[in-house]
Structures are given as C-alpha cells and as structure tokens.
LUMROMAR-639534 format. One line per field, with one value per residue: residue in three letters; chain; x, y, z of N, C-alpha, C in turn. Coordinates in Angstrom, 3 decimals, padded with zeros to 6 digits. Example, Ala and Ser with C-alpha at 12.3 -4.5 7.8 and 13.67 -1.06 7.14 Angstrom:
BEGIN
resn <- ALA;SER
chain <- A;A
nu <- 013.190;012.850
nv <- -005.690;-002.250
nw <- 007.800;007.080
cau <- 012.300;013.670
cav <- -004.500;-001.060
caw <- 007.800;007.140
cu <- 013.200;012.900
cv <- -003.300;000.030
cw <- 007.800;007.870
//
This chain:
BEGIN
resn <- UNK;UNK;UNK;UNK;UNK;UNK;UNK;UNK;UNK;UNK;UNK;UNK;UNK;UNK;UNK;UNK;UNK;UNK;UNK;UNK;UNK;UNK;UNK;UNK;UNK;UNK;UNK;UNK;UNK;UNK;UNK;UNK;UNK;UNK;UNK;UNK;UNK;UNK;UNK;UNK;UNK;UNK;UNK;UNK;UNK;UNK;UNK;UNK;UNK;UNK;UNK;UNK;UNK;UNK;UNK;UNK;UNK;UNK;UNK;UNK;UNK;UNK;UNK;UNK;UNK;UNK;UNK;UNK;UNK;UNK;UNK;UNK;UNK;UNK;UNK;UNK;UNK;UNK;UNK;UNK;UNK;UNK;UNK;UNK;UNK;UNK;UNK;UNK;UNK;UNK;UNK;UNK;UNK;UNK;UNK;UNK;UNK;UNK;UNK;UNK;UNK;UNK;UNK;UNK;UNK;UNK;UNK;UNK;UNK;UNK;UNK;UNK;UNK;UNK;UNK;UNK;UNK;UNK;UNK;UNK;UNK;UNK;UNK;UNK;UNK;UNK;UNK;UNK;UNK;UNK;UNK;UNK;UNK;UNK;UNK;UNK;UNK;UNK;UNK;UNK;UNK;UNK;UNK;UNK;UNK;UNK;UNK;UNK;UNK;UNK;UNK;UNK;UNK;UNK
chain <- A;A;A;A;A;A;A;A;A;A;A;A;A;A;A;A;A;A;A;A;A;A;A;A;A;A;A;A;A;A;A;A;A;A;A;A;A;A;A;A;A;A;A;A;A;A;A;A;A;A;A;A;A;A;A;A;A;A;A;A;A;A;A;A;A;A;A;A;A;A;A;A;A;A;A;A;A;A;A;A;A;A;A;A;A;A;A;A;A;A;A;A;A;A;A;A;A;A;A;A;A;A;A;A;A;A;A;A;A;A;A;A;A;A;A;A;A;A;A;A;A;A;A;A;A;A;A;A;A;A;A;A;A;A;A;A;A;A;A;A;A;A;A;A;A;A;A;A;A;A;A;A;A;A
nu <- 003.810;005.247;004.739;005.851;006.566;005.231;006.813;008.845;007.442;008.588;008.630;007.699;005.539;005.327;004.863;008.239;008.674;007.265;007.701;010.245;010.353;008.356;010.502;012.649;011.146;011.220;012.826;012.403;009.799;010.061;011.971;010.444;008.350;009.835;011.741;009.710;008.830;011.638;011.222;008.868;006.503;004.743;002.541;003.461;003.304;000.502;001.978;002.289;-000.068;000.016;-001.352;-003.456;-005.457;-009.266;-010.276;-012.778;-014.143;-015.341;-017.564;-016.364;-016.249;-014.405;-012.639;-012.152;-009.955;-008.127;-006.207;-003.426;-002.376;-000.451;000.781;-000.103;-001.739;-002.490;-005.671;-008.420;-010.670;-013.033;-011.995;-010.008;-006.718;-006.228;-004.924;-004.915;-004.852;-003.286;-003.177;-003.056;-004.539;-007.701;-008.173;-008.930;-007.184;-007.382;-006.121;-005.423;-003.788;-002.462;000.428;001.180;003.173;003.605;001.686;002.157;001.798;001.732;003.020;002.889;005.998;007.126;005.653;004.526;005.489;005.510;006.037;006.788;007.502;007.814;009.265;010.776;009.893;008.318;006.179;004.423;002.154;000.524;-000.338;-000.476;001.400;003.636;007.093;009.459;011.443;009.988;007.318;005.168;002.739;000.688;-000.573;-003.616;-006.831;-008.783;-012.252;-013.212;-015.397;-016.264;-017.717;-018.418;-016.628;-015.759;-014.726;-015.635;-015.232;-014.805
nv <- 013.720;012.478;010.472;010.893;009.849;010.402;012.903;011.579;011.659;014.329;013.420;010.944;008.508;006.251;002.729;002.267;004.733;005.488;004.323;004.299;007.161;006.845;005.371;006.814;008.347;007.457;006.980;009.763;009.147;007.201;008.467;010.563;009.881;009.793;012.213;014.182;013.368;013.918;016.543;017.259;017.592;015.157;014.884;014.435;011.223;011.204;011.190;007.971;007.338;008.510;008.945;007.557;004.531;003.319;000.157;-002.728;-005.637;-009.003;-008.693;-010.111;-011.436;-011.498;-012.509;-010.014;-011.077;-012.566;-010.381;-009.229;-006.239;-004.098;-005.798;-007.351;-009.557;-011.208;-012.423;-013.908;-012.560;-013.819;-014.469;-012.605;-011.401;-010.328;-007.412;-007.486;-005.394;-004.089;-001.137;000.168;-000.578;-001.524;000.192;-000.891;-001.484;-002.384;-003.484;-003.911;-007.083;-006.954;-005.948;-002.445;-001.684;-003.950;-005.946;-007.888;-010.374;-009.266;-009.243;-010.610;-009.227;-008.891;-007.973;-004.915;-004.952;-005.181;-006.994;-007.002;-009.904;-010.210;-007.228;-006.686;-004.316;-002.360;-001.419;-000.433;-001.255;000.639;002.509;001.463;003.099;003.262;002.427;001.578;001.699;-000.546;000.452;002.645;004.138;003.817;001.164;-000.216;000.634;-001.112;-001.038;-001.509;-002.656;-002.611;-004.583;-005.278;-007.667;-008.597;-008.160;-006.848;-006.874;-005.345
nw <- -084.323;-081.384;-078.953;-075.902;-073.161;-069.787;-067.364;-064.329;-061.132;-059.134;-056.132;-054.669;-053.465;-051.670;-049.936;-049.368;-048.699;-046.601;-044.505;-043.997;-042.877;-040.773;-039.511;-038.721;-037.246;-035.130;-032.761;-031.443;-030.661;-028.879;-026.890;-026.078;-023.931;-021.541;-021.834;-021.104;-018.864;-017.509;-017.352;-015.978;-017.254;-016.195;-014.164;-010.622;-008.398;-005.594;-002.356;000.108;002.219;005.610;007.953;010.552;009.937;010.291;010.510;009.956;011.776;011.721;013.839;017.171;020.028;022.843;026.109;028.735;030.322;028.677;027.929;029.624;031.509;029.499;027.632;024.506;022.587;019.985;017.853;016.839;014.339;012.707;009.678;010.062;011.348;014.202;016.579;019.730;022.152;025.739;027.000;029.797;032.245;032.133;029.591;026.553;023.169;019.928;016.719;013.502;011.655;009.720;008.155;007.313;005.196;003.303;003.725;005.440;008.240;011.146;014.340;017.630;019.495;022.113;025.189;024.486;021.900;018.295;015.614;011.906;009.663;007.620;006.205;008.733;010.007;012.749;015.315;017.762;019.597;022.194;020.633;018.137;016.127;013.772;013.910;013.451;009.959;007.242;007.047;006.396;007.811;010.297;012.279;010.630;012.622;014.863;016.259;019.548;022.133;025.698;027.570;031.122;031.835;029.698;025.856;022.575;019.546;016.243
cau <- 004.081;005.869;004.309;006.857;006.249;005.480;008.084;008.381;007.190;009.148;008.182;006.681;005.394;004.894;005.252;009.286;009.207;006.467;008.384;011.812;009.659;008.294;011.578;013.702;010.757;010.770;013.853;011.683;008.736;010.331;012.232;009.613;008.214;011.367;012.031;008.672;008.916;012.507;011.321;008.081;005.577;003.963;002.486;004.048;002.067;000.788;002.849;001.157;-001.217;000.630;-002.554;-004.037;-007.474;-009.772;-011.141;-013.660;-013.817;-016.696;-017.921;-016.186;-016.433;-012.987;-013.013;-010.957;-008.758;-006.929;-005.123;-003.418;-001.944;001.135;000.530;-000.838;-001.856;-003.527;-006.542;-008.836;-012.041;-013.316;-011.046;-009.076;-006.241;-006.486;-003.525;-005.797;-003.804;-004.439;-001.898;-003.131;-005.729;-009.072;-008.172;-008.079;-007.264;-007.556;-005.579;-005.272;-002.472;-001.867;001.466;000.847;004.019;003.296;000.389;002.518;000.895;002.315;003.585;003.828;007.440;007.301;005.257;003.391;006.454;004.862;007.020;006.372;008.495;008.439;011.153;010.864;008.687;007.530;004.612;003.854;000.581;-000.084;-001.722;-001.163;002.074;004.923;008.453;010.463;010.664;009.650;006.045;004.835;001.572;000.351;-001.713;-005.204;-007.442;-010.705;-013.246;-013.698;-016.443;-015.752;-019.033;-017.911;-015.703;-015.958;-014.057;-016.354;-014.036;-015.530
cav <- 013.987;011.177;010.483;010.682;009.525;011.445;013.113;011.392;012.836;014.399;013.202;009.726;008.449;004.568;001.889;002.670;006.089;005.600;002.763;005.385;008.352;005.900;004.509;008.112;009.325;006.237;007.022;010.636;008.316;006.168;008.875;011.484;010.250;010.162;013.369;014.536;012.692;014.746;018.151;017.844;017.778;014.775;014.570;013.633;010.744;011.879;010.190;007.520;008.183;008.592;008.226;006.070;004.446;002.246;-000.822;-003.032;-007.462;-009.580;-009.063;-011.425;-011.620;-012.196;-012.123;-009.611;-011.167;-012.712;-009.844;-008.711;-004.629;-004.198;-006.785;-007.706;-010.123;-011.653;-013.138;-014.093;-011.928;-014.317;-014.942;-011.572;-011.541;-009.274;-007.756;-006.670;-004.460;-003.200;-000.616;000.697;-000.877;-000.685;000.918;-002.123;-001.127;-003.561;-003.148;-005.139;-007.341;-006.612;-005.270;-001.095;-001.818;-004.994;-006.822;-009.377;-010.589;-008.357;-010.402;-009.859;-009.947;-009.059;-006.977;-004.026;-004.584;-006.022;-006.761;-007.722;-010.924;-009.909;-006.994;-005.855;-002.839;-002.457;-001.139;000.002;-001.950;001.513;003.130;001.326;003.522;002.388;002.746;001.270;001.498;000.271;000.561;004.057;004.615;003.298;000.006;-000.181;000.841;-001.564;-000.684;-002.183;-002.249;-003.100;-004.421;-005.926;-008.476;-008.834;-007.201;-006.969;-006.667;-004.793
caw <- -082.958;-080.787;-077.319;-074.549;-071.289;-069.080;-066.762;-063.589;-060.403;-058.376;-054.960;-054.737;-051.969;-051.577;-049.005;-048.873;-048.381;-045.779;-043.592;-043.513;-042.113;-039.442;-038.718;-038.877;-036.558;-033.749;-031.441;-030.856;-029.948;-027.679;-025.699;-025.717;-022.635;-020.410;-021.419;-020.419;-017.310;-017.167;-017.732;-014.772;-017.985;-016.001;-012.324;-010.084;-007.800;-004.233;-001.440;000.398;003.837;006.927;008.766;011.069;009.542;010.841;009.600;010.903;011.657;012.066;015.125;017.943;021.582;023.782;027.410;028.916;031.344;027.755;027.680;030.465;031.357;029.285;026.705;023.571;022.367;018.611;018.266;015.121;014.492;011.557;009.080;010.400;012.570;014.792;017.606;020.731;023.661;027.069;027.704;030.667;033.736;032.094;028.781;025.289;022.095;018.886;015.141;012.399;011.793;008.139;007.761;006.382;004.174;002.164;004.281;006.410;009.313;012.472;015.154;018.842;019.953;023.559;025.561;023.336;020.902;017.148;013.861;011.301;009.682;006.515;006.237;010.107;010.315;014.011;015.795;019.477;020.554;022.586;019.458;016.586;015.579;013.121;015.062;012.593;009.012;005.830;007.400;005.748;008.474;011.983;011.565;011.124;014.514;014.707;017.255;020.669;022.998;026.719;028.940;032.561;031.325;027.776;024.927;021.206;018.292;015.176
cu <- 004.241;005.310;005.546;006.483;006.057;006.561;007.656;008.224;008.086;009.303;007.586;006.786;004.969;005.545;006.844;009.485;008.918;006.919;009.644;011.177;009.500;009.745;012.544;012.640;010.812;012.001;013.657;010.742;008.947;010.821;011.349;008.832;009.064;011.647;010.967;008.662;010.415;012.114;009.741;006.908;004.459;003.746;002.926;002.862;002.039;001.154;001.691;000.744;-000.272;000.049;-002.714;-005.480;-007.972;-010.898;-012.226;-013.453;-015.040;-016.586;-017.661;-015.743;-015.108;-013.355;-011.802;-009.604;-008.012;-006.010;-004.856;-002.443;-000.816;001.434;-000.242;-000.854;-002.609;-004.136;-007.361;-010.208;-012.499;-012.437;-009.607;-008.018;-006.368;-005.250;-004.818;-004.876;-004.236;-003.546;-001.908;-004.803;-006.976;-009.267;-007.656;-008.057;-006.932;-006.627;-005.566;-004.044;-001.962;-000.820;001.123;002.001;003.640;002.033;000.852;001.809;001.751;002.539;003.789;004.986;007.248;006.294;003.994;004.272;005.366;005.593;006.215;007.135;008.656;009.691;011.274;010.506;008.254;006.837;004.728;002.393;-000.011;-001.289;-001.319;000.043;002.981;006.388;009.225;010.170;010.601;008.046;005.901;003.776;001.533;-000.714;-003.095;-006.014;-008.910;-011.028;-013.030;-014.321;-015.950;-017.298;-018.516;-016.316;-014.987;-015.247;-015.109;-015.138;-015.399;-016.799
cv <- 012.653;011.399;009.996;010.675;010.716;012.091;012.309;012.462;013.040;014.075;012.380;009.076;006.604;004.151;002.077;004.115;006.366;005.007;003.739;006.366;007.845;005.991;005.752;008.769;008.438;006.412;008.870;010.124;007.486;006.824;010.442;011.706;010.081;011.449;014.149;014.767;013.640;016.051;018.449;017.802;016.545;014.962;013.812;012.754;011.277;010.734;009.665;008.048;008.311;008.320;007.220;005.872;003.338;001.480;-001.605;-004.524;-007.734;-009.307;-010.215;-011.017;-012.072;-011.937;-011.200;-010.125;-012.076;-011.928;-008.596;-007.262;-004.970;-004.843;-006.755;-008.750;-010.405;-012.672;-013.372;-013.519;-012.587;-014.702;-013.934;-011.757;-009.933;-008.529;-006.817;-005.984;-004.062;-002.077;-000.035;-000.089;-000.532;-000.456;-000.457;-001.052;-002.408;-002.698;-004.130;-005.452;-007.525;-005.456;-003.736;-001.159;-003.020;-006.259;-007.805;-009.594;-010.285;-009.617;-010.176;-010.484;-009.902;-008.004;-006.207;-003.872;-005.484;-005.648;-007.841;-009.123;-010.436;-008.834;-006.035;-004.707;-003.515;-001.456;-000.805;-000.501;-000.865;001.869;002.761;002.177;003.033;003.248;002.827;001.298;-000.157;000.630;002.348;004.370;003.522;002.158;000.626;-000.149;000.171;-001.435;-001.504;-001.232;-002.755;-003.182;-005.324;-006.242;-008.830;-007.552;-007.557;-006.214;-006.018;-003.842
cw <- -082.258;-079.272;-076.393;-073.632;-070.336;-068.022;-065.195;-062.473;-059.402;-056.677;-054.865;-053.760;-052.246;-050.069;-048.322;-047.780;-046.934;-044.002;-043.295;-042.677;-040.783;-038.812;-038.218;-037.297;-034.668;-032.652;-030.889;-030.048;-028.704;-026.676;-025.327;-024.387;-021.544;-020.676;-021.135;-019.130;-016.499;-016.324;-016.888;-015.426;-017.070;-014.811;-011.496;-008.925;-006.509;-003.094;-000.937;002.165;004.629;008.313;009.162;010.829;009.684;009.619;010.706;010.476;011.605;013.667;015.827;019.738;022.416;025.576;027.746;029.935;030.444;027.726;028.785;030.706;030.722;028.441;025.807;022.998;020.524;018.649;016.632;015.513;012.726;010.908;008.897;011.598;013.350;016.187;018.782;022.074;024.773;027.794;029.002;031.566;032.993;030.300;027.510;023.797;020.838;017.502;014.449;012.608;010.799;008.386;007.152;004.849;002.870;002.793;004.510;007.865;010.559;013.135;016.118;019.338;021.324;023.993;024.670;021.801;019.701;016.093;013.296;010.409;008.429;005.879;007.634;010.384;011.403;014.515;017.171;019.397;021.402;021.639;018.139;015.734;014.980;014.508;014.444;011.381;008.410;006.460;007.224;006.929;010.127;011.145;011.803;012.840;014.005;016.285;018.307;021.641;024.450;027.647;029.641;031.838;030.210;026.535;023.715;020.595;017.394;015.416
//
C-alpha cells in the first residue's frame, strides 16, 4: 500500500484569503455611515437656544450719570466687558459683550445700536435682543442693582 497525500482542502483560509474579505468588505464600511446618516437612522442634533440667559461679572460699582437715557455704553466688570444701557429715565439694564454667534466683543455703534465686528450681528441695548443675523439668541442679561446714584454690575 502506497501513501498518497492527502487530498487538499477544499477551503483554506490563511492570511490571503483573510486580507481579500477585509478589502471586498471596506467600501460597505466606509459608506455605511452616510447612508445611515441618509436614511434618518441617526439623530438629528437639537438646534441651538434662542433664549435670553443670564450670566453674572465680578461685582463692580459704576456711577450712574456714565450712562446717560438713550445710550449705552461698555464698561469692564473685572476682566469682563460688559455693555450697560439706560433706555428709559430711571430704568439700566447690563449684558455681556460676548458676541452669541462666535464670542466677538459687541461694540456700541450709536445710541442703543451694538455690532459686533466680527461678521456684523447686531443687538438693541433695550433688552439684549439680536436684530441682525448670524447672532442665533439675545446677548447675555447680567444683573444690576440701582441705589441713589450708583449702578452694581453682577
């Protein structure tokens, strides 16, 4: 009796075979999530605030006859700028002066008008509302106190 080899196997799996499978399976892999992203399988993100939300400064002291009816003005509450307003006899209101769109530093143009320099989003100094876009929300509202004379920031 003569020993013959054995038969080979039909199906052999090595390093080649292994490296084609991969490679045959990788232009599924790569557009699997675009068509995901197509077909609604992921979430979509939730738009941003629209709101107006208040922040707060270091505590700083202005006098009020800086800023007179009709005007606004910016002022520094620590290392914050700050845009302080008085739109009406009596009545101040304070905001930040971080841009809501990309955090440029607001700017008063005239009056209660405020842009910003970076891509012109403007503001009303009344309350803090956007007017113009890209600015997505109304600026930040920080606190003020009013005794006699005196305005307190934060």
């Amino acid at each position: 009796m003569t020993d013959s080899p054995a038969a080979p196997s039909a199906t052999r799996v090595g390093p080649c075979t292994q490296r084609r499978t991969v490679l045959m399976a990788l232009p599924g892999i790569v557009l699997l999530p675009g068509i995901a992203s197509a077909c609604g399988m992921t979430p979509t993100p939730e738009p941003a605030s629209t709101v107006q939300q208040t922040t707060t400064v270091p505590s700083t002291t202005i006098d009020a006859a800086e800023i007179p009816v009709g005007t606004a003005k910016q002022v520094k509450a620590g290392d914050e700028n700050v845009i302080v307003a008085q739109p009406a006899e009596g009545e101040f209101v304070a905001y930040s002066s971080r841009c809501t769109h990309q955090g440029g530093n607001v700017q008063v143009v005239e009056g209660m008008t405020l842009r910003c320099p970076l891509h012109g989003a403007e503001y009303d100094a009344t309350d803090g509302r956007n007017t113009l876009a890209p600015a997505p929300r109304p600026l930040d509202a920080i606190p003020v106190a009013v005794s006699g004379d005196k305005l307190t920031l934060g």
